[in-house]
C-alpha positions as CSV (number, residue, x, y, z in Angstrom):
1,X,73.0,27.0,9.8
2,X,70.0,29.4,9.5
3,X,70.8,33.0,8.2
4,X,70.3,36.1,9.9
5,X,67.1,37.7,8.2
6,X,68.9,41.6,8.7
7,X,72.3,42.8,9.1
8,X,73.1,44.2,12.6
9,X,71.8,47.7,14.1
10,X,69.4,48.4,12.0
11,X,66.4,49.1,14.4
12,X,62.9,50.9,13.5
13,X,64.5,53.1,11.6
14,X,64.2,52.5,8.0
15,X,60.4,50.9,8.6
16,X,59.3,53.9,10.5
17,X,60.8,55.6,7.3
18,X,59.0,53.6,4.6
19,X,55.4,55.2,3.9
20,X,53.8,52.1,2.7
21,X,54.3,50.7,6.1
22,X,53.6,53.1,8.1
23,X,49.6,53.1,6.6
24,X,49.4,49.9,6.8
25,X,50.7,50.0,10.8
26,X,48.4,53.2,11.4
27,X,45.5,51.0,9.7
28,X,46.1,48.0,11.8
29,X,46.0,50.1,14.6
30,X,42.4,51.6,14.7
31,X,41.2,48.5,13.6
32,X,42.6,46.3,16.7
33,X,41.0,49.7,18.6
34,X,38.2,49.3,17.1
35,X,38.3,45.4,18.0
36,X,38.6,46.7,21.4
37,X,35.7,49.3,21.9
38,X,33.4,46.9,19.9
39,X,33.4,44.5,23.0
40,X,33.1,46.8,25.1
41,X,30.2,48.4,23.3
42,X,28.5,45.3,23.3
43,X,28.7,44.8,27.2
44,X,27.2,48.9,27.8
45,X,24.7,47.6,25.3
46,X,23.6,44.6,27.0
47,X,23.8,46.4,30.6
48,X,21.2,49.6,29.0
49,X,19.0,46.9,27.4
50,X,19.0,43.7,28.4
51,X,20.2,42.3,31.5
52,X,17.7,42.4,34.6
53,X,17.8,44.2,37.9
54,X,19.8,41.8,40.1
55,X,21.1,39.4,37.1
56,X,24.2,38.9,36.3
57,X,25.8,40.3,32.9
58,X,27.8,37.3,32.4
59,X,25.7,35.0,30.6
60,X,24.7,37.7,28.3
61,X,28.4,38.2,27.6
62,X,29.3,34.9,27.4
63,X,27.1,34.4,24.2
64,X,28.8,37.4,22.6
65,X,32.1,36.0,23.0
66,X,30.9,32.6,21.5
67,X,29.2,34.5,18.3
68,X,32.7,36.5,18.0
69,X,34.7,32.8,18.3
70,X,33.1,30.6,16.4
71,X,33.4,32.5,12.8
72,X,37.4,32.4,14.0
73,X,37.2,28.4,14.0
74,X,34.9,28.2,10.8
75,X,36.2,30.3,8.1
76,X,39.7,31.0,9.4
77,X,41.4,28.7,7.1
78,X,38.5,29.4,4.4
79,X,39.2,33.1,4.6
80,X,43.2,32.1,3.8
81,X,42.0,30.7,0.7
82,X,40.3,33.5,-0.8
83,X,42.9,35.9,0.6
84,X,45.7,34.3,-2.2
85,X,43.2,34.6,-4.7
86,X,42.3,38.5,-3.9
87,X,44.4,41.7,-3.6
88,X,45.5,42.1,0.0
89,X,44.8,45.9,0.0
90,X,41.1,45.4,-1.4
91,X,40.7,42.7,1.2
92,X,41.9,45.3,4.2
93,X,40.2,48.0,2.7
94,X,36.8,46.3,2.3
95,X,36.6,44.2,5.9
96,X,36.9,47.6,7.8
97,X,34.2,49.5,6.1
98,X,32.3,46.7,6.1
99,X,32.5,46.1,9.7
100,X,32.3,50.1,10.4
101,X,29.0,50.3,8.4
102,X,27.2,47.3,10.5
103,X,27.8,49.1,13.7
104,X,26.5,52.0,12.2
105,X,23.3,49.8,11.4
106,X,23.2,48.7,14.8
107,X,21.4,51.6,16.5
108,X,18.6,50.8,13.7
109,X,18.7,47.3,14.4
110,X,18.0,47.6,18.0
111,X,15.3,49.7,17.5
112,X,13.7,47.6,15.0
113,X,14.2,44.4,17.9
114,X,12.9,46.4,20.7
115,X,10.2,45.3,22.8
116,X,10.0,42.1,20.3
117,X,11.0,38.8,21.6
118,X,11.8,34.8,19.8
119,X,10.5,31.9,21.6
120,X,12.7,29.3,21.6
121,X,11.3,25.7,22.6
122,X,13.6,24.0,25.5
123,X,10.7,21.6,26.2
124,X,13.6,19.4,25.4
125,X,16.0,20.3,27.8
126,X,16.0,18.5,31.5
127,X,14.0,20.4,34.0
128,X,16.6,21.8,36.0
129,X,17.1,23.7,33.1
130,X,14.1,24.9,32.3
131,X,13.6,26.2,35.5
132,X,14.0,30.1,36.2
133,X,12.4,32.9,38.2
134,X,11.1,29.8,40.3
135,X,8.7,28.7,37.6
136,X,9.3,25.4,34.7
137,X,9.2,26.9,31.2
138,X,8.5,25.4,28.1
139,X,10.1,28.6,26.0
140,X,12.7,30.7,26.6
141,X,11.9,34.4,25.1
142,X,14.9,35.7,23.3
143,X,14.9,39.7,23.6
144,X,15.1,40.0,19.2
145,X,17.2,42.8,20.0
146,X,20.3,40.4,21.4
147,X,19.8,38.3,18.4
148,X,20.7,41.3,16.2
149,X,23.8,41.6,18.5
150,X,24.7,38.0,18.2
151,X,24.3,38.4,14.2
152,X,26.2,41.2,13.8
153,X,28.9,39.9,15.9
154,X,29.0,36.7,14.0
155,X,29.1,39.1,10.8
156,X,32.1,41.0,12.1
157,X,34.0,38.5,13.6
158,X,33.6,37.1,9.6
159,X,35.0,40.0,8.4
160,X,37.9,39.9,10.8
161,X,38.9,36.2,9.8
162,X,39.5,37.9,6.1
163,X,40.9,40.8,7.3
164,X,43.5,39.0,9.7
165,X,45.6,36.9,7.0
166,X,45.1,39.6,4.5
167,X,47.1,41.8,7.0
168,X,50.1,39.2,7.6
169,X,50.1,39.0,3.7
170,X,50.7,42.4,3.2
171,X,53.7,43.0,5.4
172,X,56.2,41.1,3.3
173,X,54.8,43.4,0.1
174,X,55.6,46.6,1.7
175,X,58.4,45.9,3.6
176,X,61.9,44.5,2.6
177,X,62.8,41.1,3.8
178,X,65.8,42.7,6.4
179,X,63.1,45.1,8.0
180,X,60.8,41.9,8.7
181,X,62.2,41.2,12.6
182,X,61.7,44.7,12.9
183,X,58.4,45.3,11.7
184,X,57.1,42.6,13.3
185,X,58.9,43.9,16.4
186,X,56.8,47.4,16.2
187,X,53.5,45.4,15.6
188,X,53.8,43.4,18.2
189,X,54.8,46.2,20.4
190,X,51.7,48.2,19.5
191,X,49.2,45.1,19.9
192,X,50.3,44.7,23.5
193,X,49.7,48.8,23.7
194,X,46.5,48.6,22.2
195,X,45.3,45.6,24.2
196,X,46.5,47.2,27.5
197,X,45.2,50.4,26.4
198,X,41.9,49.5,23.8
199,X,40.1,48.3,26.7
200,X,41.1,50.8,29.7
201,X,39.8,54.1,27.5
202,X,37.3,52.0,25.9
203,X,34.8,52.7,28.7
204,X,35.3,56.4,29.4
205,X,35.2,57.2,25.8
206,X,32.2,55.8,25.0
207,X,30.7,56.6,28.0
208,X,32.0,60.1,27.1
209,X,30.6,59.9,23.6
210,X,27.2,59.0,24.9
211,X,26.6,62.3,27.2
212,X,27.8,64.0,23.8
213,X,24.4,62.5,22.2
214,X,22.3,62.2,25.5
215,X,18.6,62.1,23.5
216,X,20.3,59.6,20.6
217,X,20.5,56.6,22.5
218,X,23.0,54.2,21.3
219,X,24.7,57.0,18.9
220,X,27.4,58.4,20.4
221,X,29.6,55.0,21.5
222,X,28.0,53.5,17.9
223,X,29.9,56.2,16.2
224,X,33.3,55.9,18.4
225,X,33.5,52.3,17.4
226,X,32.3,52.7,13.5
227,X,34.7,56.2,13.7
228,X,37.6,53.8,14.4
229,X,37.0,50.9,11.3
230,X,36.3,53.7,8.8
231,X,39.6,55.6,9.8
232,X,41.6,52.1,9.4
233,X,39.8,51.4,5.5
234,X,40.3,55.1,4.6
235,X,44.0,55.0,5.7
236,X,44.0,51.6,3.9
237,X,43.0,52.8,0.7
238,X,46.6,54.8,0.7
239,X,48.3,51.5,0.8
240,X,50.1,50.5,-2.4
241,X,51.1,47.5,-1.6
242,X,52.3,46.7,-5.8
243,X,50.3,43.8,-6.4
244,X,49.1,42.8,-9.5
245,X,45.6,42.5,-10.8
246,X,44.8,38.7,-10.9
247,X,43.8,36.8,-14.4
248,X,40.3,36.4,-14.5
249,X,40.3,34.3,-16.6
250,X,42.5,32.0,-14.3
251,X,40.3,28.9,-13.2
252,X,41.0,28.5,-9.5
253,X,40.8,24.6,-7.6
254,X,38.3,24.0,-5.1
255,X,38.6,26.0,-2.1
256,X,39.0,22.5,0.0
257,X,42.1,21.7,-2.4
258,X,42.9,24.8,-1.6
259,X,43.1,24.1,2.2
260,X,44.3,20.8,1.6
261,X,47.3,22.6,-0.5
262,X,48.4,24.9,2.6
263,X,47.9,21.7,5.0
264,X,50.6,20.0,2.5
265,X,52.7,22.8,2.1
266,X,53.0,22.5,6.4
267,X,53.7,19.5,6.3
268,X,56.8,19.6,3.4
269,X,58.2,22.8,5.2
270,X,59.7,22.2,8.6
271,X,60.5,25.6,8.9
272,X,57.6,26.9,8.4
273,X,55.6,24.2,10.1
274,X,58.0,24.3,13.6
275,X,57.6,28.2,14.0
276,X,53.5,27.5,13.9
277,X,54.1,24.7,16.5
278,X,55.9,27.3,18.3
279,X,53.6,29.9,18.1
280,X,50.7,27.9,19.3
281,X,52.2,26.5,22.3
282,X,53.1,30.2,23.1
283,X,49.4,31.1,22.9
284,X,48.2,28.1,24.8
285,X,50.1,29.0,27.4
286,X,49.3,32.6,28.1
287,X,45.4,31.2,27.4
288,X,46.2,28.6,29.9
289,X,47.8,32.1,31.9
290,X,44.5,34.2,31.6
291,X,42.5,31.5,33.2
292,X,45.6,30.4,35.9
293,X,46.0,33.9,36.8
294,X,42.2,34.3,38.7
295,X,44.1,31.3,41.3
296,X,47.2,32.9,41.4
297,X,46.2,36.5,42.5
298,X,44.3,34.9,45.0
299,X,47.4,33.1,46.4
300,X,49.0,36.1,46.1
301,X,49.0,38.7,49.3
302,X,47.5,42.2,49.2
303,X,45.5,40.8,46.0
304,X,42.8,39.5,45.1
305,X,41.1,37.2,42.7
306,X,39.5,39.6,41.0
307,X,42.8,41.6,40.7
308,X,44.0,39.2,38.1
309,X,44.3,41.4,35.4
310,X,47.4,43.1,36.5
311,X,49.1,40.0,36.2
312,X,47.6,39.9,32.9
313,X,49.1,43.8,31.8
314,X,52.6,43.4,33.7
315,X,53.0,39.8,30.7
316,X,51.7,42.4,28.4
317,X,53.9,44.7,29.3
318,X,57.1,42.5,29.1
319,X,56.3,41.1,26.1
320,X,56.2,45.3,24.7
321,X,59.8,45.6,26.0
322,X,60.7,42.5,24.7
323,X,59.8,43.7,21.0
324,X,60.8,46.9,21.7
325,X,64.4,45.2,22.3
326,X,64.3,42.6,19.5
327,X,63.8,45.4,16.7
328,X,66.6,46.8,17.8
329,X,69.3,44.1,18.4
330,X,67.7,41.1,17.3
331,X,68.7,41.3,14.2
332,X,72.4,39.9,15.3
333,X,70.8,36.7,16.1
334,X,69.0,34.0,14.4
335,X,65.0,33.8,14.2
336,X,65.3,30.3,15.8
337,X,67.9,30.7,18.3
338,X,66.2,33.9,19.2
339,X,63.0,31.4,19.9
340,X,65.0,28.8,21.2
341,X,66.0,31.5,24.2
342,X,62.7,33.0,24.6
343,X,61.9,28.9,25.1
344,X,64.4,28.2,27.7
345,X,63.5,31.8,29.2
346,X,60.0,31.2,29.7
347,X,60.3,27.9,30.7
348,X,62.3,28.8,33.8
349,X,59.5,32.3,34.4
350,X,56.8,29.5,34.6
351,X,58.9,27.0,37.2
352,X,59.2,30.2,39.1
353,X,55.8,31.2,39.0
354,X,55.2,28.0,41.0
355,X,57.4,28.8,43.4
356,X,57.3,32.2,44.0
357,X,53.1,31.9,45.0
358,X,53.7,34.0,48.2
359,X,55.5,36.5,46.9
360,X,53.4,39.3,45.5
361,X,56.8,41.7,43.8
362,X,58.9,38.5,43.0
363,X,55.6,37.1,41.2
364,X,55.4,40.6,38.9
365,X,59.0,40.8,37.8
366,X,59.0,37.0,37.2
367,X,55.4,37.4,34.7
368,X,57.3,40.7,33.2
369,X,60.5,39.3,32.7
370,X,58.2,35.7,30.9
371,X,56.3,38.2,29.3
372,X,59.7,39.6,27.6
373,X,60.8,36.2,26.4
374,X,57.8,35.6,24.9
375,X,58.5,38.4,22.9
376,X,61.8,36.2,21.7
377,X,59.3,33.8,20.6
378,X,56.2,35.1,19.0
379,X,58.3,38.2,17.0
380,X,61.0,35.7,15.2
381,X,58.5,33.1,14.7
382,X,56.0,35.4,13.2
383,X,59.2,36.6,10.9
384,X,60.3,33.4,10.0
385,X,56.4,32.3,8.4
386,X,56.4,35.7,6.6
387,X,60.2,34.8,5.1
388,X,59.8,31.2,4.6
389,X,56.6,30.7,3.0
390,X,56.2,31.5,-0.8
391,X,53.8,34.4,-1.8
392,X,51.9,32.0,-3.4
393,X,50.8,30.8,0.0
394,X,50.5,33.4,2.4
395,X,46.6,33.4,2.5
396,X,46.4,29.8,2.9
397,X,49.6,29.2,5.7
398,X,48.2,32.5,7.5
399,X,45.0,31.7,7.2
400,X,45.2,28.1,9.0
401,X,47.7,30.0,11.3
402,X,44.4,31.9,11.9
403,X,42.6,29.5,12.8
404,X,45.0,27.4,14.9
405,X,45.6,30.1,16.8
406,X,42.0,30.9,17.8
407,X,41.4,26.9,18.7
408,X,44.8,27.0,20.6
409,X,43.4,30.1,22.3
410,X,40.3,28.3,22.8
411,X,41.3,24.9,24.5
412,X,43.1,26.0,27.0
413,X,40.6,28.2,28.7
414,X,38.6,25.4,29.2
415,X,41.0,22.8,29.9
416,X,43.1,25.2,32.4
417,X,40.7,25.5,34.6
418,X,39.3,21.9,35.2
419,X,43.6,20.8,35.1
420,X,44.1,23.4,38.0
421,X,41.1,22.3,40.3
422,X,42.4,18.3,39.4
423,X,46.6,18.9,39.8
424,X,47.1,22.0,41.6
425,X,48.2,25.4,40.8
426,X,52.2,24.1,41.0
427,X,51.8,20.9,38.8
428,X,49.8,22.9,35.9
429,X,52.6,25.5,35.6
430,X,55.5,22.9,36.1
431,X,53.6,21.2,32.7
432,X,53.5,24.7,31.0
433,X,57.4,25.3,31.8
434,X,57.9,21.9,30.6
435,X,55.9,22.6,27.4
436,X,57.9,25.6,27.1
437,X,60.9,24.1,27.1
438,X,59.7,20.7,25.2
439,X,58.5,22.7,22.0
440,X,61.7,25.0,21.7
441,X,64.5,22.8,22.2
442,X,62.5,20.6,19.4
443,X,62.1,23.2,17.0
444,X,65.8,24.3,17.2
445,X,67.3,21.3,16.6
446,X,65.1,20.4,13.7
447,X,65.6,23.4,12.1
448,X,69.7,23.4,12.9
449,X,69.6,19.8,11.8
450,X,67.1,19.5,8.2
451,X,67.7,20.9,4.8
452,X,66.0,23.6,3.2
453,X,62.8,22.9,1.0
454,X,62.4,24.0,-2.5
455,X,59.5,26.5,-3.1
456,X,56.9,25.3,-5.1
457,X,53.7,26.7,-6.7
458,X,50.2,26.2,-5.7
459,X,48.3,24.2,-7.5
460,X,45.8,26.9,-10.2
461,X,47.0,29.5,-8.2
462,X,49.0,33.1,-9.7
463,X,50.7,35.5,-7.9
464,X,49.0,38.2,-6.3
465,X,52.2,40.0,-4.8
């Protein structure tokens, strides 16, 4: 039987009293603000420069979000690597003020882009596509501009794939392993707040911040978003997180040994291992949710389609409870039979989901209350990785965690969609419950029912914690 990773009734207490986590919480918050205005920043940007009378913004935005994914399913597992091999602080420390200081560039940029455009050929592309503004084209004129805004988001979105495992790393070093279900309790509980929150004042503030600087152009939301990254590195830098400085002298493997290293240490540690499975199905199903939840709230009376997002916040905001509640009595229970719960829990939410389509107030307690055992899931989950895996590997397991995460966040929005116009609304959260259900009941009993693994080293590696 699994140990309990704290004693009972221990609560926020002694992490809200330990200084070395606290920076490290304040920092992670302005930087997942800052993650927050930057998107929003780019749509104001795109609306003042670039999209058309009568055109719609989406396509413009559409190839923002795929520069700001694509570094998250390239170098996720890549950016692991190097995180073992560097000091976590230095890595925190260095991603923010490198991502605040190219938004700061960005006003610059766009001046240096404006009124220049890059033909791209599409001779090659069927005519229907070539065909706009009723006329054939052989080029498509990029505004230089946008490519400057598609560049620096693929640059900070770089940056964030470092800065991400780095972050995960670091929480086991400043905080003791019985305050781990806690910690990760109050982190997730302020990533739901800043997700509901990041982009509701996102827009007033920088809209605020540009009548500030009316004659400056882009200045004023530039320097809201920069403000927020170089806050988060300068609070950083306070962080002493008592690593060591690594051997330079120390002769590290290739970086795909590396990778191939973490992939093996997965698959030897069925802990570890079962609370990623876990973790991914969780995010596959509220990406599967995000997408779902356009057809529900159009199901749904006195609501409407594009209404969906308060589905959206009332999960958030179950899922903010939920860790609220697990840091403070979730430490009487086991990580996995905590998940194993949340499983069951949100399996029945989803079955009701499908059957409550008609009802608009049994449809938002039933998301809140799902949203509250996911909270069961994702918090002990995240706990157990931290606990389970050896220092030696926390770049490399977080890292492809990283970057597992982002493709299971991926698929699904695509796959939803195109499932739910096939099936049915009902049949495609009937699967989900299923899923649910499927993946915890799994991971319990493995992990009730397989012996420990014996930490090993990695392979050229030294400990940087």
């Amino acid at each position: 039987m699994e140990s309990k990773l704290l004693s009972a009734n221990q609560g926020f207490g002694p992490v809200l009293r330990n200084s070395r986590f606290l920076f490290l919480w304040v920092g992670q918050i302005f930087s997942q603000l800052a993650d927050k205005f930057y998107l929003v920043l780019m749509i104001a940007l795109i609306a003042n420069h670039y999209q058309a009378e009568n055109q719609s913004i989406s396509g413009w935005v559409s190839a923002i979000m795929i520069a700001n994914t694509i570094p998250a399913v390239l170098f996720g597992s890549l950016a692991g690597v190097y995180v073992d091999r560097w000091q976590k602080k230095q890595v925190l420390v260095i991603s923010n003020f490198c991502r605040g200081l190219l938004i700061l560039l960005l006003p610059f940029l766009l001046w240096v882009g404006d009124r220049h455009d890059i033909n791209l050929p599409v001779g090659w592309l069927p005519s229907f596509l070539r065909r706009w503004q009723t006329e054939e084209h052989q080029y498509f004129a990029l505004p230089l501009g946008f490519a400057i805004l598609l560049a620096v988001t693929f640059a900070v979105s770089t940056l964030t794939q470092f800065f991400a495992p780095a972050e995960q790393s670091a929480t086991p070093l400043v905080v003791r392993r019985r305050n781990l279900l806690a910690a990760n309790s109050l982190t997730t509980l302020t990533m739901m707040g800043v997700l509901i929150i990041g982009f509701a004042i996102g827009e007033p503030l920088l809209t605020l911040a540009d009548s500030l600087f009316p004659q400056a152009g882009d200045v004023g939301p530039v320097l809201v978003v920069a403000s927020c990254y170089l806050v988060a590195g300068i609070v950083l830098l306070m962080l002493k997180t008592g690593e060591k400085q690594a051997d330079p002298d120390l002769v590290h493997p290739h970086v795909l040994s590396d990778i191939q290293d973490g992939i093996r240490y997965l698959q030897e540690n069925h802990r570890v291992r079962n609370a990623l499975i876990q973790l991914l199905i969780l995010f596959s199903i509220f990406a599967a949710l995000s997408v779902l939840a356009v057809s529900m709230a159009a199901h749904l009376p006195g609501l409407k389609a594009s209404q969906f997002g308060f589905l959206l916040a009332f999960g958030g905001l179950g899922m903010a409870i939920g860790a609220l509640s697990i840091g403070y009595i979730g430490q009487r229970f086991s990580p996995t039979e905590l998940a194993l719960w949340g499983s069951l829990g949100m399996g029945v939410c989803l079955a009701g989901l499908a059957l409550f389509d008609h009802s608009l107030v049994l449809t938002f307690v039933t998301i809140t209350i799902m949203g509250f055992f996911a909270a069961m899931v994702g918090v002990p989950m995240q706990t157990l990785m931290q606990v389970e895996t050896d220092p030696e590997f926390h770049g490399k397991v977080f890292g492809l965690e990283n970057n597992a995460n982002n493709i299971a966040l991926s698929l699904p929005l695509a796959l939803a969609g195109v499932a739910e116009s096939l099936f049915g609304l009902t049949p495609v959260l009937l699967f989900l419950a299923a899923a649910a259900i499927a993946g915890g009941v799994l991971s319990w009993y493995i992990n009730e029912n397989s012996p420990p693994v014996a930490p090993r080293k990695a392979k050229g590696s030294s400990s940087s914690s």
